[in-house]
Rosetta silent file (secondary structure, phi, psi, omega in degrees, C-alpha in Angstrom):
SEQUENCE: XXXXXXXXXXXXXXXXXXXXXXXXXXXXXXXXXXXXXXXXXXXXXXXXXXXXXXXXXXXXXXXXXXXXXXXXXXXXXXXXXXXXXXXXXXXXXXXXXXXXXXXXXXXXXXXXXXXXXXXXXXXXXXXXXXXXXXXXXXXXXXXXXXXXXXXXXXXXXXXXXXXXXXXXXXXXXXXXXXXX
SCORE:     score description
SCORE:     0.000 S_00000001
   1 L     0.000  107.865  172.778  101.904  132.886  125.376 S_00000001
   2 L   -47.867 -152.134 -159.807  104.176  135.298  123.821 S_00000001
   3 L  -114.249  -51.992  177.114  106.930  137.307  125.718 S_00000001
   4 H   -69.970   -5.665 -178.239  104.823  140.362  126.378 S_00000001
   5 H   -74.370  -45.069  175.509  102.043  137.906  127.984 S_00000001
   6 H   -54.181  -52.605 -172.305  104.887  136.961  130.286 S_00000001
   7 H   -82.664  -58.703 -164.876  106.183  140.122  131.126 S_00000001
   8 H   -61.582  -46.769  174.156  102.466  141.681  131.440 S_00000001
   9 H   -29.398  -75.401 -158.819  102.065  138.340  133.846 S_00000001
  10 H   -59.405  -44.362  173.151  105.044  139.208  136.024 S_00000001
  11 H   -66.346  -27.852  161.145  103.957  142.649  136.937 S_00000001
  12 H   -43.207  -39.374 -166.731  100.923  141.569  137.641 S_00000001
  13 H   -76.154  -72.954 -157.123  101.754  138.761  140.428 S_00000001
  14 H   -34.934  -44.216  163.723  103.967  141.564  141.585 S_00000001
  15 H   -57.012  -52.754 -176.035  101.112  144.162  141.941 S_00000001
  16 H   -64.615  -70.989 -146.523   98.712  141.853  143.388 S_00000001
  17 L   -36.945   48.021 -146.551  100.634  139.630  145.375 S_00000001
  18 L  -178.901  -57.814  163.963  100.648  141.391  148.615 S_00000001
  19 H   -73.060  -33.456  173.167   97.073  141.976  148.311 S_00000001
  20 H   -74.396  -40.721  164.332   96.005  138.896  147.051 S_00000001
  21 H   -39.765  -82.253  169.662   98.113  137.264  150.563 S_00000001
  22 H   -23.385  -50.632  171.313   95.603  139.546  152.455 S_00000001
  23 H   -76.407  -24.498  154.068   92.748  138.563  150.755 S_00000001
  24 H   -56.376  -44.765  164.547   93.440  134.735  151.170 S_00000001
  25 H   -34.818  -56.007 -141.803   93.661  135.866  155.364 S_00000001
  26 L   -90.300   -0.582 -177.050   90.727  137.306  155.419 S_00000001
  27 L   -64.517  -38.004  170.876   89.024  134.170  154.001 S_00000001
  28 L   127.849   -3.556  168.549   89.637  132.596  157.359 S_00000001
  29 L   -67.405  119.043 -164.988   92.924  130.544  156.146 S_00000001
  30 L   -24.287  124.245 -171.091   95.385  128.960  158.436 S_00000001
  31 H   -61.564  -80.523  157.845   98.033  132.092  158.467 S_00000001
  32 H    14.642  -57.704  161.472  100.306  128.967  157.470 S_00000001
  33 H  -111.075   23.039  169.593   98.959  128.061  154.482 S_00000001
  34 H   -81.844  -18.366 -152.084   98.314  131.409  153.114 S_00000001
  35 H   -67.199  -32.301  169.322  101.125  132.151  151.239 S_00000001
  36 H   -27.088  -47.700 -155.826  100.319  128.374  149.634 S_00000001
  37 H  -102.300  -30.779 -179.954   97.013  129.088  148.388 S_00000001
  38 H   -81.855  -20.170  164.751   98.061  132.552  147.114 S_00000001
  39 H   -80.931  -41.846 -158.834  101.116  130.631  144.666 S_00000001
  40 H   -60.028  -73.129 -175.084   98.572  128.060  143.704 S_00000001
  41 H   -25.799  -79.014  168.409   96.218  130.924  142.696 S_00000001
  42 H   -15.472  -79.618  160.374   99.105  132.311  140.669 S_00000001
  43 H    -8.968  -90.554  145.519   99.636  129.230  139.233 S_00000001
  44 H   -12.644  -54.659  168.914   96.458  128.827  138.351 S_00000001
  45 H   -82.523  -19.597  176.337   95.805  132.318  137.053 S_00000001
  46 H  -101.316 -102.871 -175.200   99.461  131.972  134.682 S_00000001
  47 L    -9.976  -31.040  176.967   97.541  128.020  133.114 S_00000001
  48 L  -132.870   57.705  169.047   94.612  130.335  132.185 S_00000001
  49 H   -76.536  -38.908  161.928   95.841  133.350  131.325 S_00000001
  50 H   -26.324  -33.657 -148.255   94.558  132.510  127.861 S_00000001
  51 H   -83.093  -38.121 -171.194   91.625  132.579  129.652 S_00000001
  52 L   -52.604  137.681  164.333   91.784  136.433  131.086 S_00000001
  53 L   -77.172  121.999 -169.413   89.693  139.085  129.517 S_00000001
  54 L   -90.713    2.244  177.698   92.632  141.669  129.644 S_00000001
  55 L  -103.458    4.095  177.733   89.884  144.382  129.975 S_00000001
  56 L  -110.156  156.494 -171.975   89.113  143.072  133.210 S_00000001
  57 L   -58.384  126.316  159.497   90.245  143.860  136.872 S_00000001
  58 H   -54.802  -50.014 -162.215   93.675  141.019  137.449 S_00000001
  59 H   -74.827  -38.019  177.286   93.426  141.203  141.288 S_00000001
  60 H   -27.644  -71.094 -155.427   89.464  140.381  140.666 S_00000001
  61 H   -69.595  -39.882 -179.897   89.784  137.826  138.756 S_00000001
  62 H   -69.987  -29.160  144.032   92.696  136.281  140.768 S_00000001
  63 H    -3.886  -59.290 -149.832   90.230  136.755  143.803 S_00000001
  64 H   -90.525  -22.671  170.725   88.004  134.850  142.460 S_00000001
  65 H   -47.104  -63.189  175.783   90.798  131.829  141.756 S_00000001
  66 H   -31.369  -69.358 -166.457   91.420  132.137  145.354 S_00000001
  67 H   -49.815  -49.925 -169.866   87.753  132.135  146.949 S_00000001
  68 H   -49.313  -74.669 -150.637   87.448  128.659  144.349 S_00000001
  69 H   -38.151  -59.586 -150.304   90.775  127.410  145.692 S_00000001
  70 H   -80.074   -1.764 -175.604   89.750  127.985  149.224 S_00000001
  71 H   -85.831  -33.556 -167.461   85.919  126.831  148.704 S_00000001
  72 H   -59.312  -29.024 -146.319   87.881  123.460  147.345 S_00000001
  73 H   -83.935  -75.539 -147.906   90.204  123.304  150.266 S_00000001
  74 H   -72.625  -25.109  128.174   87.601  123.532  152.662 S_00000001
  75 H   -10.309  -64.141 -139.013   85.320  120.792  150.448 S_00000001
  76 H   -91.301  -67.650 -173.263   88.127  118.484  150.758 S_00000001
  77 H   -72.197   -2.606 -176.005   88.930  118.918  154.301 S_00000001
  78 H   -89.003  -64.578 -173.053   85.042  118.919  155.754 S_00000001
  79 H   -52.399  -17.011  170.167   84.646  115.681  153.287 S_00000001
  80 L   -81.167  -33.274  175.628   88.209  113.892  155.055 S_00000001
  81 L   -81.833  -12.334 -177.631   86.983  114.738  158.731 S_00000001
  82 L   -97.832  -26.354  179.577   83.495  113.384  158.261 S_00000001
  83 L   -88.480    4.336  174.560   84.648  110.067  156.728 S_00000001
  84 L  -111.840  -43.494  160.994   87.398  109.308  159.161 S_00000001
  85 H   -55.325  -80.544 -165.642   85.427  110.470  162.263 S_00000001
  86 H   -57.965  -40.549  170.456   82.599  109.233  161.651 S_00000001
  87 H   -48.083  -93.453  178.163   83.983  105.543  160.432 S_00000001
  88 H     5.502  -87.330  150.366   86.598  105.562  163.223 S_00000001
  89 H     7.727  -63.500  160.314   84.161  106.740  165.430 S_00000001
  90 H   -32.941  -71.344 -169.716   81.877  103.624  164.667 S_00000001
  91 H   -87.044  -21.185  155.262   84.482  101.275  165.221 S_00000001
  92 H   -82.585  -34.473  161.374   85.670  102.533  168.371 S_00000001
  93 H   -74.936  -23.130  142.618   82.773  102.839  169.884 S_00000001
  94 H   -43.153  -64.952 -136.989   81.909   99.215  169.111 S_00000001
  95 H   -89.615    8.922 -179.696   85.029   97.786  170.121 S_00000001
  96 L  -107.299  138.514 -177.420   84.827   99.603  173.639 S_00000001
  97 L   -70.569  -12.226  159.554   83.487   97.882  176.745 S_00000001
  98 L   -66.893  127.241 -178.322   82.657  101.278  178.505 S_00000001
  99 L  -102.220   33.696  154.803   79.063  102.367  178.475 S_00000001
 100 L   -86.883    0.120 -179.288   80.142  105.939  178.454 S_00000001
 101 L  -120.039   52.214  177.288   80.784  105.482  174.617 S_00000001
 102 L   -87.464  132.061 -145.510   77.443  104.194  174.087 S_00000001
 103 L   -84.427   14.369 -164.233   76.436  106.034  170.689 S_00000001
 104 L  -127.534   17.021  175.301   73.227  106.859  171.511 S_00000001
 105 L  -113.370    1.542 -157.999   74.881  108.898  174.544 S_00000001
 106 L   -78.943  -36.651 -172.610   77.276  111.158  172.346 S_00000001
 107 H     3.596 -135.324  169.308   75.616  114.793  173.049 S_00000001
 108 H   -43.263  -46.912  171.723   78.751  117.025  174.445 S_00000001
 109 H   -59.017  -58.973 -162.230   81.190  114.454  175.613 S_00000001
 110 H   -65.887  -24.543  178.010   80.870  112.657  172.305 S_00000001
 111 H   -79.597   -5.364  170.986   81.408  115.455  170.284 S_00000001
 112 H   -57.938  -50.360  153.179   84.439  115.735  172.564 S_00000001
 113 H   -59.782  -39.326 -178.664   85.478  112.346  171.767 S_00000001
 114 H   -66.694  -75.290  178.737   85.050  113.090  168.257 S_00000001
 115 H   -59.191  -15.497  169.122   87.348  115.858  168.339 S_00000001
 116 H   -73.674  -39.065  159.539   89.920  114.367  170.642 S_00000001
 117 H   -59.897  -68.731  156.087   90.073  111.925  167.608 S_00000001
 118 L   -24.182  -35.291  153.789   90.632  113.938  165.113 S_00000001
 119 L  -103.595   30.209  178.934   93.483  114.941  166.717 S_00000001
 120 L   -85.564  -57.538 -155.895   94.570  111.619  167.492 S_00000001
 121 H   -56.309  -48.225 -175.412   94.527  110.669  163.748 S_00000001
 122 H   -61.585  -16.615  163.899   96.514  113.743  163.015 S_00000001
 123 H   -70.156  -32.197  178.186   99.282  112.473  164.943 S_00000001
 124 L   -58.266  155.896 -172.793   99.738  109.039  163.432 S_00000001
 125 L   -98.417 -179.432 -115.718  102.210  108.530  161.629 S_00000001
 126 H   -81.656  -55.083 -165.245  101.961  108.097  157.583 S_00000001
 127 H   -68.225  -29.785  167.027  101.676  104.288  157.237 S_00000001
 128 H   -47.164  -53.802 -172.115   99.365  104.338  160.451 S_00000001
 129 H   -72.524  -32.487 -179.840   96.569  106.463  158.587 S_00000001
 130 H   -47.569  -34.320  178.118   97.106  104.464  155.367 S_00000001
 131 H   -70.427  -71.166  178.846   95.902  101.542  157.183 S_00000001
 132 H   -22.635  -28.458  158.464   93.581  103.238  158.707 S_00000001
 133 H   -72.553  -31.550 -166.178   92.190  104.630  155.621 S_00000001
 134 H   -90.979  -56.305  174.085   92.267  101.922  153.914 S_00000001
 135 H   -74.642    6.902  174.996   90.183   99.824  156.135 S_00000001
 136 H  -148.259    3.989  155.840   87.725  102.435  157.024 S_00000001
 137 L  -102.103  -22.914  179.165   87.242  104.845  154.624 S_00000001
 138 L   -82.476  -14.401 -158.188   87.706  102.310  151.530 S_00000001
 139 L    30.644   49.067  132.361   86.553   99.697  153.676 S_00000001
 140 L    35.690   48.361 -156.023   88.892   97.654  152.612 S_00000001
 141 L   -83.992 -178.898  163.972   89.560   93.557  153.988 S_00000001
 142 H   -50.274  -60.222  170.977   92.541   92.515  155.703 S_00000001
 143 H   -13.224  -82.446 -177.980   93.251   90.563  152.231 S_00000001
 144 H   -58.379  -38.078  169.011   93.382   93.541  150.604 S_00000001
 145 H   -48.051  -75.937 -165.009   95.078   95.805  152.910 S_00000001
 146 H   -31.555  -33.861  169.164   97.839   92.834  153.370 S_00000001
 147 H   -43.021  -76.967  174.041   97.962   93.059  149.854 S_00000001
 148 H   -51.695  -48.477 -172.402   98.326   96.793  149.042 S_00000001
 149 H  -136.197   41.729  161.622  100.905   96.900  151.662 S_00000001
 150 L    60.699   43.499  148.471  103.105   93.277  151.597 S_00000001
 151 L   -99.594  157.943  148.791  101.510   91.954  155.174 S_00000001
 152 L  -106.111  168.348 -174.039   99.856   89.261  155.767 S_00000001
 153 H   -12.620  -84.055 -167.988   96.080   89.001  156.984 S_00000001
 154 H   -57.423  -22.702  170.438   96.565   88.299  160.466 S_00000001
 155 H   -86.162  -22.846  164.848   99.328   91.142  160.779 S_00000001
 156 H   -58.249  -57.949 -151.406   96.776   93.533  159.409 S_00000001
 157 H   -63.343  -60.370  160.692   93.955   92.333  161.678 S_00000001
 158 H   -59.159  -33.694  166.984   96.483   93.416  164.582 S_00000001
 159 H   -59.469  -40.183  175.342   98.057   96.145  163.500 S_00000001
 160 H   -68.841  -58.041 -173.376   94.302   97.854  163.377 S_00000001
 161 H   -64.005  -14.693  178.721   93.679   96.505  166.566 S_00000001
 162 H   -90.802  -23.797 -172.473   97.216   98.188  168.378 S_00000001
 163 H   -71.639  -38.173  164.723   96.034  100.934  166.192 S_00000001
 164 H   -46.794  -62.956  170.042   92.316  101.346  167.564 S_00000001
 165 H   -43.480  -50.350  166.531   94.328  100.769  171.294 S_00000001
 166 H   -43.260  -49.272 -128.618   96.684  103.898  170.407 S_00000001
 167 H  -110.642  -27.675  163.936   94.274  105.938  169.442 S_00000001
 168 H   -53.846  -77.251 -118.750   91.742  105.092  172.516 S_00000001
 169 H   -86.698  -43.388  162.945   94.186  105.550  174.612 S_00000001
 170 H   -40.476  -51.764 -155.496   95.241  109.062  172.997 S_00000001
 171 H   -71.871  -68.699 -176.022   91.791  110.007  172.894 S_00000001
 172 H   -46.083  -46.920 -167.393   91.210  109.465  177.061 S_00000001
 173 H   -51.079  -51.203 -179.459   94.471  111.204  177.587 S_00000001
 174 H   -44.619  -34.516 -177.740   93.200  114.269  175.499 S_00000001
 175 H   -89.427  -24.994  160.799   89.689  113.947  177.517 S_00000001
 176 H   -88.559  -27.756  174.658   91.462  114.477  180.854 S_00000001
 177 H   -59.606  -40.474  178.136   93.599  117.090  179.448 S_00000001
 178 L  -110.852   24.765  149.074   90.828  119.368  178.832 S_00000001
 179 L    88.229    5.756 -174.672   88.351  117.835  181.785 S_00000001
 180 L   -43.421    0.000    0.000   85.924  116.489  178.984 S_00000001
C-alpha cells in the first residue's frame, strides 16, 4: 500500500466514521460496544483494502464488514450461552434435591432459571468460569482440569462443587428478586 492508499484510507475512516458508528446502533449493538465493532471494521477494511474495488461505494462496503462482524459476534455469543446453559443447566438440575428443578418441569420458571444463570456465570470471576468451562463445555476430568491448572483431583472435584453451591445459591437469590 503506497502513501496515497494511506492517505485516500484516512479520509475515508474520517468520512464514514460517524456514520458507520450509527449504522453499527442500528444493528441492535450494545451502545457499549459500538464504537468497538466500528474500529474492528476499520481494521478490517485497512487488511483488505487491496481488496476494495475503488469504484465502489467505501461506507457500503465498510457496511457490509460491519453487518459480517456483527453476524459473527452474535454467532459466537448465541453458540457460548447455549453451551454453558444448557451444560450447567444439566448439572444443576441433577445435583439438586428440589423437585421444582425437575427438567421435565422447566416451562416459564425454568427458562427463568436459565436466565438467572446466565447471569450468575457472568459474575464469576475469571478462574471460576475456566473451571467451569473446562469441565462442562470441554467436558473435561478432574485429572485434566487439575492438570491444566496445577490442582490436584480432589481440589477440583470441590472447587466445582462450592462452585455449583455459588451459583445455586445466586440463581434463588435472582429468582426472588424478580418473584420468578
Amino acid at each position: 500500500m503506497d502513501k496515497s492508499d494511506q492517505e485516500l484510507f484516512v479520509r475515508q475512516v474520517r468520512e464514514h466514521h460517524a456514520s458507520l458508528r450509527g449504522f453499527v446502533r442500528s444493528l441492535g449493538v450494545n451502545p457499549l460496544w459500538v464504537d468497538d465493532i466500528a474500529q474492528e471494521a476499520f481494521i478490517v477494511a485497512y487488511n483488505r483494502l487491496d481488496e476494495f474495488d475503488k469504484d465502489r461505494d467505501f461506507g457500503a462496503w465498510l457496511r457490509g464488514i460491519a453487518r459480517n462482524l456483527v453476524i459473527n459476534e452474535r454467532r459466537k455469543d448465541a453458540r457460548r450461552k447455549r453451551i454453558i446453559s444448557d451444560n450447567l443447566t444439566d448439572v444443576l438440575l441433577s445435583t439438586s434435591s428440589t423437585p421444582e428443578y425437575e427438567a421435565e418441569e422447566l416451562g416459564d420458571r425454568g427458562l427463568a432459571k436459565v436466565n438467572a444463570l446466565r447471569e450468575c456465570i457472568r459474575e464469576l470471576p475469571e478462574k471460576s468460569l475456566s473451571l467451569i468451562k473446562a469441565k462442562y463445555e470441554n467436558n473435561s476430568s478432574a485429572l485434566d482440569i487439575a492438570e491444566t491448572f496445577g490442582m490436584k483431583p480432589p481440589a477440583v472435584r470441590k472447587a466445582l462443587e462450592r462452585l455449583r453451591a455459588s451459583l445455586r445459591k445466586c440463581m434463588e437469590k435472582r429468582m426472588e428478586l424478580f418473584g420468578a
